[in-house]
SESE-789641 format. One record per atom (N, C-alpha, C): residue in three letters; atom name; x, y, z. Coordinates in Angstrom, 1 decimal, m for minus. Example, Ala and Ser with C-alpha at 12.3 -4.5 7.8 and 13.67 -1.06 7.14 Angstrom:
2
NODE:kevo:miza:X:Y:Z
NODE:ALA:N:13.2:m5.7:7.8;
NODE:ALA:CA:12.3:m4.5:7.8;
NODE:ALA:C:13.2:m3.3:7.8;
NODE:SER:N:12.8:m2.2:7.1;
NODE:SER:CA:13.7:m1.1:7.1;
NODE:SER:C:12.9:0.0:7.9;
This chain:
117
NODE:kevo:miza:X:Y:Z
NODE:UNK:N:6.7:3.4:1.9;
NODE:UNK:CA:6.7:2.0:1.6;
NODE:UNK:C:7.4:1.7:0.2;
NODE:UNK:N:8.1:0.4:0.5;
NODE:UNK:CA:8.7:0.2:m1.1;
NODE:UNK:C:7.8:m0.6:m1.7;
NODE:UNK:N:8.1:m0.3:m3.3;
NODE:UNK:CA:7.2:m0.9:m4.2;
NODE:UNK:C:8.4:m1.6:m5.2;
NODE:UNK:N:8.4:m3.1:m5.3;
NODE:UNK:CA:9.3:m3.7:m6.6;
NODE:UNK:C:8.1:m3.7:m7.4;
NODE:UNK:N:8.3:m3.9:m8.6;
NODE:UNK:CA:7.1:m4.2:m9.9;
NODE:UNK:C:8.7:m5.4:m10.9;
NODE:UNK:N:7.8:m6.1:m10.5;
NODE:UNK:CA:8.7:m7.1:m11.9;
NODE:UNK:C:7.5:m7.3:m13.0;
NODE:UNK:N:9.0:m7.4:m14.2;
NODE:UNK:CA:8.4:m7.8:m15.8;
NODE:UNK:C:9.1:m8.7:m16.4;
NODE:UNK:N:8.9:m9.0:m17.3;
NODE:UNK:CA:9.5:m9.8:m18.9;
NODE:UNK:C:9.3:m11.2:m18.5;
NODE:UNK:N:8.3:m11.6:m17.6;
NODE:UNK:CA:7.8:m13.1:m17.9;
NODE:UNK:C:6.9:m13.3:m18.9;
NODE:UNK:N:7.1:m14.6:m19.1;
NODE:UNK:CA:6.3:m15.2:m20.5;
NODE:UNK:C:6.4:m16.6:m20.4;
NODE:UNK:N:5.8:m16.8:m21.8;
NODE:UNK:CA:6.2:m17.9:m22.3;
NODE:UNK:C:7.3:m18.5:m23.1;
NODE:UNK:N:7.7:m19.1:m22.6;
NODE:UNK:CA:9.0:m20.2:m23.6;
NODE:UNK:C:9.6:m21.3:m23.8;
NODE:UNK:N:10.2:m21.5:m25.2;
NODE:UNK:CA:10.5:m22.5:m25.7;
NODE:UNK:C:11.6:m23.6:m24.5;
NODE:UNK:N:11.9:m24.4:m24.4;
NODE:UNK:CA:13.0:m25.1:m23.9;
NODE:UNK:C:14.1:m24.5:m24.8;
NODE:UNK:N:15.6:m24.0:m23.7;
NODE:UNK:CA:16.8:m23.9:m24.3;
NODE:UNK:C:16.9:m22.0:m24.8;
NODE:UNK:N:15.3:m21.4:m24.9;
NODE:UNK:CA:15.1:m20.7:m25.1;
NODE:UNK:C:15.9:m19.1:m23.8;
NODE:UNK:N:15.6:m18.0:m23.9;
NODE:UNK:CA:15.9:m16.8:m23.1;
NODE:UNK:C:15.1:m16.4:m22.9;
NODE:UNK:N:15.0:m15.1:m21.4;
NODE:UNK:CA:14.3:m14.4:m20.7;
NODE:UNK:C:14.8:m13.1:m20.2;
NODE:UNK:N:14.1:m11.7:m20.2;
NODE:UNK:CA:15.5:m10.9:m19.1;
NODE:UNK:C:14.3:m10.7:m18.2;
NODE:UNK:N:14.7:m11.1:m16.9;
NODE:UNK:CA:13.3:m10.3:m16.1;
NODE:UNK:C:14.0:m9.1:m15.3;
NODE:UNK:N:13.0:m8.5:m15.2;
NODE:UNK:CA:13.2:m6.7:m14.8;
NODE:UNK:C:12.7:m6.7:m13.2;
NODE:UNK:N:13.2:m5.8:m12.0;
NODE:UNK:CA:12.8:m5.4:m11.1;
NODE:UNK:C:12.9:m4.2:m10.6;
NODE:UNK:N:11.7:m3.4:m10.9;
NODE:UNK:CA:12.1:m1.9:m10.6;
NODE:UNK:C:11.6:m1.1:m9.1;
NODE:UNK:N:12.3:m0.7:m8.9;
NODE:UNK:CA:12.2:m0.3:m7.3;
NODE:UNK:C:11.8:1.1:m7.2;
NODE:UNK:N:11.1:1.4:m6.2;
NODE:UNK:CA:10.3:3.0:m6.4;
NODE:UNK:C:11.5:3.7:m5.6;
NODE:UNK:N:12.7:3.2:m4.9;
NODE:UNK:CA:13.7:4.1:m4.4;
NODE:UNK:C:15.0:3.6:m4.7;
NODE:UNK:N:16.1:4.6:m4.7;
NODE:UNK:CA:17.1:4.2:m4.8;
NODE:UNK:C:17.7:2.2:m4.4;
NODE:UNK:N:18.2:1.6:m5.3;
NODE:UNK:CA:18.3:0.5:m5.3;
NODE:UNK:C:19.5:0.4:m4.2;
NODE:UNK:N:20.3:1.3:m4.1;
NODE:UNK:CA:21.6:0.9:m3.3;
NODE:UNK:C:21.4:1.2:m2.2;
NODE:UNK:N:20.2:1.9:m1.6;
NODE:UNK:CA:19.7:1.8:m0.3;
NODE:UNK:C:19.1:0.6:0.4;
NODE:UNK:N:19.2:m0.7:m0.5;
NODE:UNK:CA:19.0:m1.6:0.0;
NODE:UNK:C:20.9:m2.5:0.3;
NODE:UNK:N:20.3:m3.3:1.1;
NODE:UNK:CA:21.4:m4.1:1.5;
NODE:UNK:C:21.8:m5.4:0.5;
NODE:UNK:N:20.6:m6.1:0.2;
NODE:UNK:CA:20.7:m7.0:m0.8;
NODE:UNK:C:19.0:m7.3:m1.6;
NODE:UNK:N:19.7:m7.8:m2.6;
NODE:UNK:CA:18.2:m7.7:m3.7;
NODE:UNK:C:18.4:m9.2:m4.1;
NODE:UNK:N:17.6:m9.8:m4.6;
NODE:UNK:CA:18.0:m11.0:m4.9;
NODE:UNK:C:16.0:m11.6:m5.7;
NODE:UNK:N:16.3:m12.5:m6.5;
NODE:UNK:CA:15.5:m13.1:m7.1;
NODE:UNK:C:14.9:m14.5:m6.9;
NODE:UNK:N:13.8:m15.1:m6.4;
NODE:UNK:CA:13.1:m16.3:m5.9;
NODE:UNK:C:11.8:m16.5:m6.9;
NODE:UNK:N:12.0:m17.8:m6.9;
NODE:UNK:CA:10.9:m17.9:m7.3;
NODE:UNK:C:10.2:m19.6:m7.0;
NODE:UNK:N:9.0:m19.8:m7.0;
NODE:UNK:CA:7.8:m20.3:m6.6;
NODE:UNK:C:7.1:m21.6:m7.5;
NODE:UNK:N:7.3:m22.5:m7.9;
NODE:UNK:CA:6.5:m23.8:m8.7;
NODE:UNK:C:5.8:m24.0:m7.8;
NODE:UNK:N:4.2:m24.8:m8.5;
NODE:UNK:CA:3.3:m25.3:m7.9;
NODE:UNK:C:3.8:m26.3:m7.1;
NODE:UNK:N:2.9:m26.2:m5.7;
NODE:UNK:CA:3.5:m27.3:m5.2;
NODE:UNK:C:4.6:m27.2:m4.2;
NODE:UNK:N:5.5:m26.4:m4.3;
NODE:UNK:CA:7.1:m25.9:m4.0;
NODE:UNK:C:6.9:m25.1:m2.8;
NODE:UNK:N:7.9:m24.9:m2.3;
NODE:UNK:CA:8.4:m23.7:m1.5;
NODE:UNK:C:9.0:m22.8:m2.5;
NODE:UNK:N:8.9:m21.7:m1.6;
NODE:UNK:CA:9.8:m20.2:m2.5;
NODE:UNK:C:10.9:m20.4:m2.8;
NODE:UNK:N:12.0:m20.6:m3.4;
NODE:UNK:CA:13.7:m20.4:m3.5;
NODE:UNK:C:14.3:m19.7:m4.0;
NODE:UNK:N:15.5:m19.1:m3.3;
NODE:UNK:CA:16.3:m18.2:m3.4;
NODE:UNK:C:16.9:m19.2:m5.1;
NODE:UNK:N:16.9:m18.1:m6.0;
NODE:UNK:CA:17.8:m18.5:m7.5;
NODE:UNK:C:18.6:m17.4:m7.6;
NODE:UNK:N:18.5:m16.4:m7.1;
NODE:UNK:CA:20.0:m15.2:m7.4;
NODE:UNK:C:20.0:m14.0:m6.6;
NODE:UNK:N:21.1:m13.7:m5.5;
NODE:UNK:CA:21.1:m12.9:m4.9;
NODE:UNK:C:22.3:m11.6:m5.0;
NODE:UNK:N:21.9:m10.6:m4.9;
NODE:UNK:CA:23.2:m9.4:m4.8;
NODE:UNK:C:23.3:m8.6:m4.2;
NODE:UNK:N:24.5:m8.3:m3.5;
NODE:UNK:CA:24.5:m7.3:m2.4;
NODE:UNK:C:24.9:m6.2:m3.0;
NODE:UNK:N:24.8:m4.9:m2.2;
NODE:UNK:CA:24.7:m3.6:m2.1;
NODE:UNK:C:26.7:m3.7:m3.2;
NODE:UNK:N:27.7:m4.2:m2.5;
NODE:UNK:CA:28.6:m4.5:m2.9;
NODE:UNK:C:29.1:m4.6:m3.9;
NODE:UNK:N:27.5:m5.9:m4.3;
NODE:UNK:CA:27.8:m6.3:m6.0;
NODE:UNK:C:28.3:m8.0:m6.3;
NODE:UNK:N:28.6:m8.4:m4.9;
NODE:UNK:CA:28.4:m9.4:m4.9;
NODE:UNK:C:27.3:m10.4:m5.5;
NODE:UNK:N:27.7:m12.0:m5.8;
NODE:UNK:CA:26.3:m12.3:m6.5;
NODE:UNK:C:26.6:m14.0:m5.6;
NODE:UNK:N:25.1:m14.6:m5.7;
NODE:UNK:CA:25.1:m16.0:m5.5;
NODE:UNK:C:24.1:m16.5:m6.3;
NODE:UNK:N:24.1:m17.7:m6.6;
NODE:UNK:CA:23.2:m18.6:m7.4;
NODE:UNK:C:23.2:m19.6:m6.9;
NODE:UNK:N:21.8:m20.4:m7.0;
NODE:UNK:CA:21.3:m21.5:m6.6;
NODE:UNK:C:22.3:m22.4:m7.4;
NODE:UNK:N:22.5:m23.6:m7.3;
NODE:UNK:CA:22.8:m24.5:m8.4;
NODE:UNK:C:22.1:m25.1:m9.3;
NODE:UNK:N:21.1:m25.0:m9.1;
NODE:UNK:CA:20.1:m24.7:m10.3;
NODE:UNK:C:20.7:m24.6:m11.5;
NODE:UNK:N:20.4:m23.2:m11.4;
NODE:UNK:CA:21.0:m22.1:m12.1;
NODE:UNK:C:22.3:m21.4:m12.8;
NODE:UNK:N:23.1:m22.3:m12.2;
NODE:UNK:CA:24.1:m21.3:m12.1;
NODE:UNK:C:25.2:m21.9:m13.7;
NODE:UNK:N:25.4:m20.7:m14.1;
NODE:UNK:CA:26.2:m20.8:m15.6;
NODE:UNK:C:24.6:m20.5:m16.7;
NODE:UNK:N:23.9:m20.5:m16.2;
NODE:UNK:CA:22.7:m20.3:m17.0;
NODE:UNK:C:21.9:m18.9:m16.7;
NODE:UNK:N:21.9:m18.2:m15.7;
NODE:UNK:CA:21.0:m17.7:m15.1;
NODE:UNK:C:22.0:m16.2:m14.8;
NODE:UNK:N:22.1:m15.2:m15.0;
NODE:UNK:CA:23.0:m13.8:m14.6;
NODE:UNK:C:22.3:m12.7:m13.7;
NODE:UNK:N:22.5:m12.2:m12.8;
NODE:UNK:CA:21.5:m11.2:m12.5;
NODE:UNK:C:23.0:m10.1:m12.3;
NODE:UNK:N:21.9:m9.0:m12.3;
NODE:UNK:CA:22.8:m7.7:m12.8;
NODE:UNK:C:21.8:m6.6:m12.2;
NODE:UNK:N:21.9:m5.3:m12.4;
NODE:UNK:CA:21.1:m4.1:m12.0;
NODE:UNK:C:21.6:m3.0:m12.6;
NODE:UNK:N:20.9:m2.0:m12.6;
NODE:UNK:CA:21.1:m1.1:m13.4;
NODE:UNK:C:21.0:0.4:m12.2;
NODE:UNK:N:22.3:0.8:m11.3;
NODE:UNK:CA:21.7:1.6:m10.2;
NODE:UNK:C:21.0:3.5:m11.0;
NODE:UNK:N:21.3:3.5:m12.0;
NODE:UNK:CA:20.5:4.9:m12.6;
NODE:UNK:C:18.9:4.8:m13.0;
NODE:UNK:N:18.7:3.4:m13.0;
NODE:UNK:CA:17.7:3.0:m13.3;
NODE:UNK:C:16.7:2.4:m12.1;
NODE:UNK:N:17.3:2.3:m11.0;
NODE:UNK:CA:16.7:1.4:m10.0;
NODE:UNK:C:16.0:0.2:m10.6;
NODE:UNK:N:17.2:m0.5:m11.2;
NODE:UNK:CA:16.3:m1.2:m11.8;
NODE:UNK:C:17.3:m2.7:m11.7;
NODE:UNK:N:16.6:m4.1:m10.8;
NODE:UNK:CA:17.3:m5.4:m10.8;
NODE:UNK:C:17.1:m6.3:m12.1;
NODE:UNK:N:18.1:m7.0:m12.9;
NODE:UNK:CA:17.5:m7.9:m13.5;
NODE:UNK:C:18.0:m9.3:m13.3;
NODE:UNK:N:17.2:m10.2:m14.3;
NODE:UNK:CA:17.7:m11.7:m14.0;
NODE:UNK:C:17.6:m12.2:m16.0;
NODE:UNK:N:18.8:m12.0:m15.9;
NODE:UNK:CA:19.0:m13.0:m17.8;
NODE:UNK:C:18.8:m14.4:m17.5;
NODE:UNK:N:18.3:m14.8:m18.2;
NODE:UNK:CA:18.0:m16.7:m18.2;
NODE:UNK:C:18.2:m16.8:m19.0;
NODE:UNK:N:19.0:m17.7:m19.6;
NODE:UNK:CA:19.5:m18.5:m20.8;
NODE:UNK:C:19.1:m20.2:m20.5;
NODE:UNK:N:19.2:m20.9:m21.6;
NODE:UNK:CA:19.2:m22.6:m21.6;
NODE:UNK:C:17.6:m22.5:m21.0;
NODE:UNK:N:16.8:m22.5:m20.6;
NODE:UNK:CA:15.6:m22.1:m20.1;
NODE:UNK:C:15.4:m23.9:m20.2;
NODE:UNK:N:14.7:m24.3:m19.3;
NODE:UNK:CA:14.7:m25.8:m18.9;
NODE:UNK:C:12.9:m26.1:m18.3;
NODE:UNK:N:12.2:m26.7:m18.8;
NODE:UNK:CA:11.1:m26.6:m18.1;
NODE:UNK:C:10.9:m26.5:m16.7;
NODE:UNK:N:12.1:m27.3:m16.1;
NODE:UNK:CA:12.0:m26.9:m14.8;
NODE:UNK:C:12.1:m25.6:m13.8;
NODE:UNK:N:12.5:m24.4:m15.1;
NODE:UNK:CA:12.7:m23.5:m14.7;
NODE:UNK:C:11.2:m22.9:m14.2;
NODE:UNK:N:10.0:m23.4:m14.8;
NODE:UNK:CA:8.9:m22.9:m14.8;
NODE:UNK:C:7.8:m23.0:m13.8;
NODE:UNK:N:8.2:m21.5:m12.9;
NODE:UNK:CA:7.3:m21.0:m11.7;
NODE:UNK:C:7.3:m19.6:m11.7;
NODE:UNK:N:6.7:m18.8:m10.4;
NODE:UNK:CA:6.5:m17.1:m10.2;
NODE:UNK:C:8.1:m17.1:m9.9;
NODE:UNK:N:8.3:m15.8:m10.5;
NODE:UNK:CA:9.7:m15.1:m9.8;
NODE:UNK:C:9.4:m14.0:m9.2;
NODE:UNK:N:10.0:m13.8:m8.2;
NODE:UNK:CA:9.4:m12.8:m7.5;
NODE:UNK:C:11.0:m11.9:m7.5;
NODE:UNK:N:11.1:m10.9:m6.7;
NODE:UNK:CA:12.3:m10.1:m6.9;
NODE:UNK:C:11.8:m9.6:m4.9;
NODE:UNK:N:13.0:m9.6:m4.8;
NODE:UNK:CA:13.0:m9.3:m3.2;
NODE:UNK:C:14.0:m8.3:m2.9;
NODE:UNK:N:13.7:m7.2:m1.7;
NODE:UNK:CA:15.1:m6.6:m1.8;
NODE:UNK:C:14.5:m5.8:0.2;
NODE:UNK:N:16.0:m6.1:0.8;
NODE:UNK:CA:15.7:m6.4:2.6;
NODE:UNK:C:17.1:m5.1:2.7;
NODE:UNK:N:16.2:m4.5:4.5;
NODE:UNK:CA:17.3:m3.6:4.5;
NODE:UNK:C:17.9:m4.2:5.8;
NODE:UNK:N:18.7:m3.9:6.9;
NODE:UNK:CA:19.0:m4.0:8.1;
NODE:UNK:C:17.5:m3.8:9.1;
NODE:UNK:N:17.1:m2.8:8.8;
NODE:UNK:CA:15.6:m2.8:9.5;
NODE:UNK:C:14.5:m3.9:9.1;
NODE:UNK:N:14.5:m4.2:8.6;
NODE:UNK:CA:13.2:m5.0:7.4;
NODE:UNK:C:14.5:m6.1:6.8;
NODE:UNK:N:14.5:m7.2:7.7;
NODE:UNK:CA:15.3:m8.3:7.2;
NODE:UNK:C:15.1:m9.0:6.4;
NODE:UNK:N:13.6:m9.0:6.5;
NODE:UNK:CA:12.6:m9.7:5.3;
NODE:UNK:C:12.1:m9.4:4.1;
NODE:UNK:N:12.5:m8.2:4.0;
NODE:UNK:CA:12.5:m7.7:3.1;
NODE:UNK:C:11.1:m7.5:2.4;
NODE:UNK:N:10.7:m6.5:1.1;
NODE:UNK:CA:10.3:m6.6:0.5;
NODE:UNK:C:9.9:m6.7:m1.0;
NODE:UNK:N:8.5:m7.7:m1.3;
NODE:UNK:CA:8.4:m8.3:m2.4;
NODE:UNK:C:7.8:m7.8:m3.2;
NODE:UNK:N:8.2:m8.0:m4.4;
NODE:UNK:CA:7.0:m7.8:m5.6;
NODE:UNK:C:5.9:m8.6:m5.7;
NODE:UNK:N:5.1:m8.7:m7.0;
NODE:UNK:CA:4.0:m8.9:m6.8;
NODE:UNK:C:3.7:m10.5:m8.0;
NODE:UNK:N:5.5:m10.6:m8.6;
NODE:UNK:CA:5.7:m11.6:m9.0;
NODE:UNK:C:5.5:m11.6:m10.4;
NODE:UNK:N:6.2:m12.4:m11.2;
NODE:UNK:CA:5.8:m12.9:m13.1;
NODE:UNK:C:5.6:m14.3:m13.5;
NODE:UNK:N:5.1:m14.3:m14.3;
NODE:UNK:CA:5.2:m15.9:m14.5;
NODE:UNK:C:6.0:m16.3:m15.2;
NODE:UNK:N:6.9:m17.0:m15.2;
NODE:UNK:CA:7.9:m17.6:m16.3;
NODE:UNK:C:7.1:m18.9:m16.6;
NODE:UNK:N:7.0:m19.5:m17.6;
NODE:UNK:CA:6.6:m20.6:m18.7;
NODE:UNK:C:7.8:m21.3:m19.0;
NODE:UNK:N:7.9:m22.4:m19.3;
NODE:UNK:CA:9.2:m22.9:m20.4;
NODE:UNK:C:8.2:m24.4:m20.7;
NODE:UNK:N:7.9:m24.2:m22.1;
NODE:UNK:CA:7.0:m25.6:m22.4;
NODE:UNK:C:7.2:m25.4:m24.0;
NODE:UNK:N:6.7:m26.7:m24.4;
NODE:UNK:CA:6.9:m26.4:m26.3;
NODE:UNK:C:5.9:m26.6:m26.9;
């Protein structure tokens, strides 16, 4: 069974930064794509940054020019930089990562991101 563990949520200022962390108990490139969602009260889940095995990336519009994700494959390890930090940014982020078999991939167990003053 895979296990994500995400970190580096908190609290923050508006305009403020974040890096959040996703670490995977196996090789990261054994997945097909990893990608980051996250959750406001009230909301449905939404895709905010996706990347494939490739290296490819996509972003919500949300996000995008503000938001970077990246990984680290020595580290098995996904992240998500947030810059300009917007209250609206403020829900669970979860980190996801699907193979060919398991389309749906699986989730971590989520962080809270904050953005308030």
């Amino acid at each position: 069974q895979v296990q994500l563990v995400e970190s580096g949520g908190g609290l923050v200022q508006p305009g403020g930064s974040l890096r959040l962390s996703c670490a995977a108990s196996r090789s990261i490139l054994s997945f097909t794509n990893m990608g980051w969602f996250r959750q406001a009260p009230g909301r449905q889940r939404e895709l905010v940054a996706g990347l494939s095995r490739s290296g490819s990336t996509n972003y919500a519009d949300s996000v995008k020019g503000r938001f970077t994700i990246s990984r680290d494959n020595a580290k098995n390890t996904m992240y998500l930089q947030m810059n300009s930090l917007k209250p609206e940014d403020t829900a669970v982020y979860y980190c996801n990562a699907n193979t060919i078999l398991r389309p749906s991939g699986f989730w971590g167990q989520g962080t809270q991101v904050t953005v308030s003053s």
